[in-house]
C-alpha positions as CSV (number, residue, x, y, z in Angstrom):
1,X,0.0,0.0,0.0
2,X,1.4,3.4,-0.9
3,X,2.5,4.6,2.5
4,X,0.6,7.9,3.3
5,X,1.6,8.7,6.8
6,X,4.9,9.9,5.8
7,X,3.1,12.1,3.6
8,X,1.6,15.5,5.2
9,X,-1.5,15.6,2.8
10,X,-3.3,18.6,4.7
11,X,-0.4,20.9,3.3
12,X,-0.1,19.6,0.4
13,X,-3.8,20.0,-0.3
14,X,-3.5,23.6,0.8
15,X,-0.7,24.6,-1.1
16,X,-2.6,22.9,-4.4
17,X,-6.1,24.5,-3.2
18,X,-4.3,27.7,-3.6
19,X,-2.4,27.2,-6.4
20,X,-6.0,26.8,-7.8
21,X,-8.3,29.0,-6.8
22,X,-10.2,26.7,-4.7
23,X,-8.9,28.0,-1.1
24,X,-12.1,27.1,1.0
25,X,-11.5,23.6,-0.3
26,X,-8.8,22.3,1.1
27,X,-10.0,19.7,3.4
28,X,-12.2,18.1,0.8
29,X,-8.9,18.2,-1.5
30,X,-7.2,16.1,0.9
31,X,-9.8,13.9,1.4
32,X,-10.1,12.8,-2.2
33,X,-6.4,12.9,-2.6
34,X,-5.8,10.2,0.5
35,X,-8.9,8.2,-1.7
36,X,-7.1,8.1,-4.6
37,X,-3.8,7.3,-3.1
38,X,-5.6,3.8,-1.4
39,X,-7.5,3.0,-4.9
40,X,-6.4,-0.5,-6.0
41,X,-5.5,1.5,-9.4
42,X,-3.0,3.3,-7.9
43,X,-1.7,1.3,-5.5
44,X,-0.9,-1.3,-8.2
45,X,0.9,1.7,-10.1
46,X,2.5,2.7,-6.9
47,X,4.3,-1.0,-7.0
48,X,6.0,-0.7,-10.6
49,X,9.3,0.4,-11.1
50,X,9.8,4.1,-11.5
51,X,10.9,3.4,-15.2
52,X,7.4,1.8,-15.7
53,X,5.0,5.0,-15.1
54,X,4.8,8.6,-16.3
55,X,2.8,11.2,-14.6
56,X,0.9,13.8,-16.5
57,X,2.3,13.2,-19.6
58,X,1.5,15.4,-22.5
59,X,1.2,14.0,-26.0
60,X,0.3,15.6,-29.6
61,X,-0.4,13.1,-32.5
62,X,-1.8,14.2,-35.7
63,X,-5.0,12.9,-37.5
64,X,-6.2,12.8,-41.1
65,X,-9.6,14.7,-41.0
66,X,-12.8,13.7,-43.1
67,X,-12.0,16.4,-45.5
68,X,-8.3,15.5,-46.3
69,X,-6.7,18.2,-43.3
70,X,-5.1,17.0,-39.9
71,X,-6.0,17.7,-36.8
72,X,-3.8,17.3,-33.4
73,X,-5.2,15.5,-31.1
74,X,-3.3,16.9,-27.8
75,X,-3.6,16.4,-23.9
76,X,-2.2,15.4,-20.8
77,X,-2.6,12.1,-19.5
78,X,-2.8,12.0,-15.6
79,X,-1.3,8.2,-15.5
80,X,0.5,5.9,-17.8
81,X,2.0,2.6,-16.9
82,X,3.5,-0.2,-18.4
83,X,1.7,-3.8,-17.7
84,X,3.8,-7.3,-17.1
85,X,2.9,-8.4,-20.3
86,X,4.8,-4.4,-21.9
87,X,1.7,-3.0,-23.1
88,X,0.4,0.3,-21.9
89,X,-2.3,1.2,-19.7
90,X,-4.0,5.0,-19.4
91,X,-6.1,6.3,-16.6
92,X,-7.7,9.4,-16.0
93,X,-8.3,11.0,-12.4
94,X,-12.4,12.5,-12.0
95,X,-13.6,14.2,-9.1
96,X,-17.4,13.8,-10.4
97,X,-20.1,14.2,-7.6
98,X,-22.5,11.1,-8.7
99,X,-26.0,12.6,-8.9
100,X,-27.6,9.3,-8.6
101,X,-25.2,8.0,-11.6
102,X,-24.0,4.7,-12.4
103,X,-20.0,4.7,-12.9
104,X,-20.9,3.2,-16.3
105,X,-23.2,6.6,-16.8
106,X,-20.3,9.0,-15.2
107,X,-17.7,7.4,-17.4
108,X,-19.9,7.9,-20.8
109,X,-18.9,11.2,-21.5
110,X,-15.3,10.4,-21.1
111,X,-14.9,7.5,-23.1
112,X,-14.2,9.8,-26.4
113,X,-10.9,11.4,-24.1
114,X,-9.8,8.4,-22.8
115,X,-9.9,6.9,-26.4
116,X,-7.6,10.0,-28.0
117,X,-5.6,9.4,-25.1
118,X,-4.6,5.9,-25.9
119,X,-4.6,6.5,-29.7
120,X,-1.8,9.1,-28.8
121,X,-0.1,7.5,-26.7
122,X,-0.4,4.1,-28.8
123,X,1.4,6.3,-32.2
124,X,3.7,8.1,-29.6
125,X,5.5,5.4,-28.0
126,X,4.6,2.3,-30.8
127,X,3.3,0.4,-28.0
128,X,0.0,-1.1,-27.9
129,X,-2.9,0.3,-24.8
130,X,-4.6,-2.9,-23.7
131,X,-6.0,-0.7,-20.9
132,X,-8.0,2.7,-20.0
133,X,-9.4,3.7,-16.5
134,X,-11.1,6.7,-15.0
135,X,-10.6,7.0,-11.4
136,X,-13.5,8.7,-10.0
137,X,-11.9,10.0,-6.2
138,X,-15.0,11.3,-5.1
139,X,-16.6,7.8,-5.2
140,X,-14.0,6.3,-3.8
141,X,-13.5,9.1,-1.0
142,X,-17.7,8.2,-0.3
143,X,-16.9,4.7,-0.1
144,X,-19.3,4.5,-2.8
145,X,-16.7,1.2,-4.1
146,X,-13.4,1.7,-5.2
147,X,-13.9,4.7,-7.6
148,X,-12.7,2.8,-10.9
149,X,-14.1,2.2,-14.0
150,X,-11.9,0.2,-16.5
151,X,-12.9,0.5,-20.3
152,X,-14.6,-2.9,-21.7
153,X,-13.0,-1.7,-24.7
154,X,-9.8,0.4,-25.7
155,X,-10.4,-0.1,-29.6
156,X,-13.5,0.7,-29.5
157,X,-13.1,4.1,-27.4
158,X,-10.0,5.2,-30.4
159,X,-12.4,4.3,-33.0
160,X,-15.0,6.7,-31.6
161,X,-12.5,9.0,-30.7
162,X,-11.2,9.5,-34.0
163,X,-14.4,9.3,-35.8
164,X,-15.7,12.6,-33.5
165,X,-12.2,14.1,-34.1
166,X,-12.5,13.7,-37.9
167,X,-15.8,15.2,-38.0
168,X,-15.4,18.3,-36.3
């Protein structure tokens, strides 16, 4: 487990509260930070080998558009990692409030990002993205289970990313 005791959260929070804009928040910044930290999705990142995992990672990759153009595709991926088996896995931190949602229904909207991510980080490093997660911290923080939802399918998520992309 990633060892958070050694950590001192609260200031950290503060400090990043502050840094943006959201001062009066910083308890509930801890709070979903020391979530996210316990989530099975990062505590299995937390036991790779540094060389294995990048952190807000930013990647560009151009795409043919519909009409002959390119477009970039561009954004920062909160976490990359490399699985056993050397394929890559994405995931994407949330801090949603629920609204009587499903995680299936919370992660809907992000399925198009999450597939752009992987396509970009698929051309960028030639390695294939077996995996994409969202890590909802609010639902974890709430206890409302462990605040993951994994993809059922990667190829399916670039397909419909690039199809949006191309028709915009």
């Amino acid at each position: 487990m990633i060892e958070t005791s050694d950590l001192d959260i609260d200031s950290i929070a503060r400090d990043e509260a502050e840094k943006h804009g959201v001062v009066g928040n910083a308890e509930e910044v801890a709070r979903l930070t020391l979530a996210s930290l316990r989530s099975p999705l990062l505590q299995n990142a937390a036991s790779l080998k540094p060389k294995d995992i990048w952190i807000e990672t930013p990647v560009a990759v151009p795409i043919s558009v519909t009409d002959g153009s390119s477009k970039t595709i561009e954004g920062r991926v909160d976490l990359i990692y490399r699985k056993p088996e050397g394929t890559l896995g994405i995931a994407d931190f949330k801090t949603d409030r629920t609204f009587n949602r499903s995680i299936a229904e919370m992660a809907e909207p992000y399925e198009p990002q999450l597939g752009a991510y992987a396509y970009a980080v698929q051309k960028a490093t030639g390695i294939e993205v077996t995996e994409a997660s969202i890590l909802f911290s609010r639902l974890a923080a709430d206890k409302l289970g462990d605040g993951e939802y994994r993809l059922p399918n990667v190829q399916s998520a670039i397909e419909l990313a690039l199809k949006l992309a191309s028709n915009r």
